[in-house]
KOLZA-321303 format. One record per residue: z, y, x of N, C-alpha, C, O in turn. Coordinates in steps of 0.05 Angstrom, whole numbers, padded with zeros to 5 digits, always signed. Each point is the difference from the previous one (the first is absolute). Layout:
REM residues N
ZYXZYXZYXZYX
...
END
This chain:
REM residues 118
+01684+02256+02083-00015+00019+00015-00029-00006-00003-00009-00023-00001
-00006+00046+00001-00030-00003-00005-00011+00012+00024+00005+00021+00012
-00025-00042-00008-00011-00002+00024-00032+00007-00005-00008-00017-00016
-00015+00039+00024-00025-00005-00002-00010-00016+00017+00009-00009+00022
-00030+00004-00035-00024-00023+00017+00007+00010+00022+00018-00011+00012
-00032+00035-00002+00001+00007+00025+00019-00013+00015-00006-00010+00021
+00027+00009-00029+00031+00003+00012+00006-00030+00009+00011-00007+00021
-00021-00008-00041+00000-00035-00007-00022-00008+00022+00004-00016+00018
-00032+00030-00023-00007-00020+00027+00005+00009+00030-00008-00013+00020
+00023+00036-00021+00010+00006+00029+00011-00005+00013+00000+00001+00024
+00019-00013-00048+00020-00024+00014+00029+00017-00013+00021-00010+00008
-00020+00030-00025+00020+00010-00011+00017-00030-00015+00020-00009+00010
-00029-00001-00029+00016-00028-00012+00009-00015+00023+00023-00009+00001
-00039+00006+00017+00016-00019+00024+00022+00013+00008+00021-00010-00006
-00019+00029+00017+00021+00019+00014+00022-00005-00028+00020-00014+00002
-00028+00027-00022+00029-00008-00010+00009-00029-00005+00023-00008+00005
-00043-00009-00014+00004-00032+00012+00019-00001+00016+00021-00003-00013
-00017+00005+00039+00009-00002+00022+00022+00015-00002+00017-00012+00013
-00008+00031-00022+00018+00022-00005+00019-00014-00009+00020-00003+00015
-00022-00013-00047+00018-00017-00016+00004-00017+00023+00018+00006+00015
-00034-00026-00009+00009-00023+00023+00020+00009+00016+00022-00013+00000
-00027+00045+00025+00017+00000+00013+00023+00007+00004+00015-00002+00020
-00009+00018-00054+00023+00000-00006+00018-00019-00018+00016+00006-00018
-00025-00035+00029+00022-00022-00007-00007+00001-00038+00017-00011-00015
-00040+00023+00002-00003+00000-00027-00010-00031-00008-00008-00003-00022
+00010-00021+00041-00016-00021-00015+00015-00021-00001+00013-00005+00019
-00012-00013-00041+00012-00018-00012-00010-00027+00009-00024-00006-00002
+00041-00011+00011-00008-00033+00002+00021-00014-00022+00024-00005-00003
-00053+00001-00012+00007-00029-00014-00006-00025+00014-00017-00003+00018
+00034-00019-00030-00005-00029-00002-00008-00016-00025+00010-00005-00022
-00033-00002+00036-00019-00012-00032+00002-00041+00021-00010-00010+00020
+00027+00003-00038+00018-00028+00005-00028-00020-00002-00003-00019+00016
-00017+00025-00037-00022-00021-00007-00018+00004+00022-00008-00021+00011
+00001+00039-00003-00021+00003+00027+00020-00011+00026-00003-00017+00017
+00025+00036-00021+00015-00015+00031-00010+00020+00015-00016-00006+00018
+00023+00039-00022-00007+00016+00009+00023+00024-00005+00014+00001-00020
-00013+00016+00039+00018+00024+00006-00027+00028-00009-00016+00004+00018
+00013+00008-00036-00019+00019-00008-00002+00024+00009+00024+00002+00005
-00034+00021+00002-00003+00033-00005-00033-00004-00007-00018-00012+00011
+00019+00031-00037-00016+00003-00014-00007+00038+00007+00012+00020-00006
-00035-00026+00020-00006+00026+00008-00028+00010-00008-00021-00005+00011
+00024+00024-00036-00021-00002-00018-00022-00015-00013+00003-00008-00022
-00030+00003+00037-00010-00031+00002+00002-00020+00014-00010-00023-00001
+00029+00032+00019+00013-00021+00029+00012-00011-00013+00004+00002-00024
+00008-00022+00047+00018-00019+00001+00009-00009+00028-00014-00010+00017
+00042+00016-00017+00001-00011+00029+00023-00029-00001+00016+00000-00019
-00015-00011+00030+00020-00024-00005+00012-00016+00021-00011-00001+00022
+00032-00012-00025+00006-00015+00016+00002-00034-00014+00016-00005-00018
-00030-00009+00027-00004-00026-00016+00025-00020+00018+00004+00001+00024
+00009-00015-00041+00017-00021+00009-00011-00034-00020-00017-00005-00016
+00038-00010+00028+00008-00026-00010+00026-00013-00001+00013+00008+00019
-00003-00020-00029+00020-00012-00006+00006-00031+00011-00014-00018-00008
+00033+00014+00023-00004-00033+00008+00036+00004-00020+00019+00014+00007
-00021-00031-00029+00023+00009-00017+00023-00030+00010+00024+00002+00000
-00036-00022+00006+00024-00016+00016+00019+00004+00022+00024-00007+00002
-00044+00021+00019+00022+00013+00010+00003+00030-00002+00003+00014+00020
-00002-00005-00049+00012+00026+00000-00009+00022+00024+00014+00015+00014
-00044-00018-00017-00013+00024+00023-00025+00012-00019-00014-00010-00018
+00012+00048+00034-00020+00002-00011-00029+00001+00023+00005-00008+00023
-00018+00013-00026-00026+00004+00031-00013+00012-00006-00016-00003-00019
+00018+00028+00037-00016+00025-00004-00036-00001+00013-00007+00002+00024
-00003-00004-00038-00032-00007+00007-00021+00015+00006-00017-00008+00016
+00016+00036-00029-00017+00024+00003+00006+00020-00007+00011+00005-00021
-00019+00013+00039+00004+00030-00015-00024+00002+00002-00014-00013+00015
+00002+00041-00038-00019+00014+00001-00001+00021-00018+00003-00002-00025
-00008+00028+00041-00002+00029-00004-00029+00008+00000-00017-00004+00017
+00014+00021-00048-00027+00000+00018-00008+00029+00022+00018+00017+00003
-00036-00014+00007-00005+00017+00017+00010+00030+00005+00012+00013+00017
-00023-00012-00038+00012+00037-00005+00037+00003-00008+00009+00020-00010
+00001-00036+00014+00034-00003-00004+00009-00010+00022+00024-00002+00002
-00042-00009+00021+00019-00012+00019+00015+00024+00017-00011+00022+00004
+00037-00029+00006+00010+00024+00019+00012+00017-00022+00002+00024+00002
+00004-00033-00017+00010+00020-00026+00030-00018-00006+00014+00012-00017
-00004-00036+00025+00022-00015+00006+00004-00013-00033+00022-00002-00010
-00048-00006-00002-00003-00022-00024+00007-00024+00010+00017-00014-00011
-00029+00008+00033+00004-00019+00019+00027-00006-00003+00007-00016-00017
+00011+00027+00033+00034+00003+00002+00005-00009-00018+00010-00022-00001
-00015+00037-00023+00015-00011-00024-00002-00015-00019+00012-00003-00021
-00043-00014+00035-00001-00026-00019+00019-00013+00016+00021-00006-00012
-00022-00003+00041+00015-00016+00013+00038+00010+00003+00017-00016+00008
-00015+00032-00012+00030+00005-00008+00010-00002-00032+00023-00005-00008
-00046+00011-00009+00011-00019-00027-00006-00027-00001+00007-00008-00022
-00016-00012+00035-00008-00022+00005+00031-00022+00013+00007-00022-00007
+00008+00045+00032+00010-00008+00012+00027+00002-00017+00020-00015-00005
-00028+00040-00002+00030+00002-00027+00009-00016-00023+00021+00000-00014
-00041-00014+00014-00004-00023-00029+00010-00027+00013+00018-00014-00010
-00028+00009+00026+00002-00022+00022+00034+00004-00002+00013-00016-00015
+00002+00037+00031+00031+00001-00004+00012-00004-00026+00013-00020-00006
-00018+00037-00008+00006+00002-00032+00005-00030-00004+00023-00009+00000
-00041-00006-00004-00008-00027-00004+00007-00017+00016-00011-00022-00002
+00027+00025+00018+00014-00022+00029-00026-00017-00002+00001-00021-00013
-00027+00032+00027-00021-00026+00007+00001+00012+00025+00003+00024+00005
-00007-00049+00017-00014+00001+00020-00023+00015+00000-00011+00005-00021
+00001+00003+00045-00028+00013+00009-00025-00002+00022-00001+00012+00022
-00014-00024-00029-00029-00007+00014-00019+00019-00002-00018+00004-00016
+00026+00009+00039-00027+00017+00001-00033-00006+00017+00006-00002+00024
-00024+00001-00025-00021-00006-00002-00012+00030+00011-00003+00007+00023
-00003+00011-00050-00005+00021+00006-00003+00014+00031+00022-00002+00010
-00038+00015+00006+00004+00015+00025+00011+00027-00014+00019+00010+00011
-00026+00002-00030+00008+00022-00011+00032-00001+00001+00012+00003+00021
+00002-00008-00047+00015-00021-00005+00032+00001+00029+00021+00012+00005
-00040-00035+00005+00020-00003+00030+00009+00023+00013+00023+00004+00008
-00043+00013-00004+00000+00024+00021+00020+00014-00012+00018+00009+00014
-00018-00004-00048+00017+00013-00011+00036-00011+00008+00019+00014+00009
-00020-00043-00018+00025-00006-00003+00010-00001+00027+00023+00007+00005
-00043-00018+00020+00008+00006+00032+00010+00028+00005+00018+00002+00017
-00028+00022-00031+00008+00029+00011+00029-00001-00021+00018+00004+00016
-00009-00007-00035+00020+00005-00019+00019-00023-00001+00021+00004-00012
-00027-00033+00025+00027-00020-00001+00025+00005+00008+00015-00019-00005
-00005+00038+00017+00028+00012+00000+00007+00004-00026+00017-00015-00009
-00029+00034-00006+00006+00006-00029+00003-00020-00026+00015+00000-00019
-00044-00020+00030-00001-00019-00023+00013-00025+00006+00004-00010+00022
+00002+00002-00049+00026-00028+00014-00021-00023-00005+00010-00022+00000
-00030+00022-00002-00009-00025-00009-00007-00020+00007-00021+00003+00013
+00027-00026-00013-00006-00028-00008-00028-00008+00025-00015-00017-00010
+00009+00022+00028-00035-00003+00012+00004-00024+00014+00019-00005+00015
-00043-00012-00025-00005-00028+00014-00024-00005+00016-00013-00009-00019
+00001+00008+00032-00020-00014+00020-00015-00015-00014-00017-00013+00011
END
C-alpha cells in the first residue's frame, strides 16, 4: 500500500503500524547469541533479554523493552509468553527478575506450568 507524504507524516504509517501489531501480525524470534526473545518492528526492536544459569537448568528473565509507540499493543505479552514457552519446552526452571515479566506470569500462572523460583 502506498502511502503520501501527507499521509506518512500524519501519522497514516503509524496507524497501520499498529494495525499489523494489533492484529496478532508480529513474530518473536529467539536470537540464542544475544540471549534475547525479538519483535522486530520496522526500525524497532522490542525484546525480552534473559540468562542462563545452565547448572541448574534455569533460565532468568531480565528485561523487557518495547519501545514507546507499541506499548499497550500486547508485544509485551508475547515476548514474555514465548519466553515462558521455551522455558517449558526446555524443562528449565524460571527466574524472573523482570517487573514486566512477573506481572505477566502472576496474571496467567493457572495456564502456565512453569518451573518459577525465587
Amino acid at each position: 500500500m502506498y502511502l503520501s507524504r501527507k499521509a506518512a507524516h500524519s501519522g497514516g504509517l503509524l496507524k497501520l503500524v499498529r494495525k499489523s501489531i494489533c492484529s496478532k501480525a508480529v513474530t518473536v524470534e529467539h536470537d540464542h547469541q544475544k540471549s534475547e526473545f525479538i519483535v522486530e518492528l520496522h526500525n524497532d526492536k522490542a525484546f525480552l533479554s534473559y540468562s542462563c544459569d545452565k547448572p541448574n537448568r534455569m533460565i532468568i528473565l531480565n528485561h523487557t523493552e518495547v519501545p514507546a509507540v507499541f506499548r499497550g499493543k500486547g508485544v509485551g505479552k508475547q515476548l514474555a509468553e514465548t519466553a515462558l514457552q521455551y522455558a517449558q519446552e526446555k524443562n528449565l526452571k524460571v527466574k524472573i527478575i523482570c517487573e514486566f515479566a512477573n506481572k505477566y506470569y502472576s496474571e496467567n500462572k493457572e495456564r502456565l506450568k512453569n518451573d518459577v523460583v525465587s
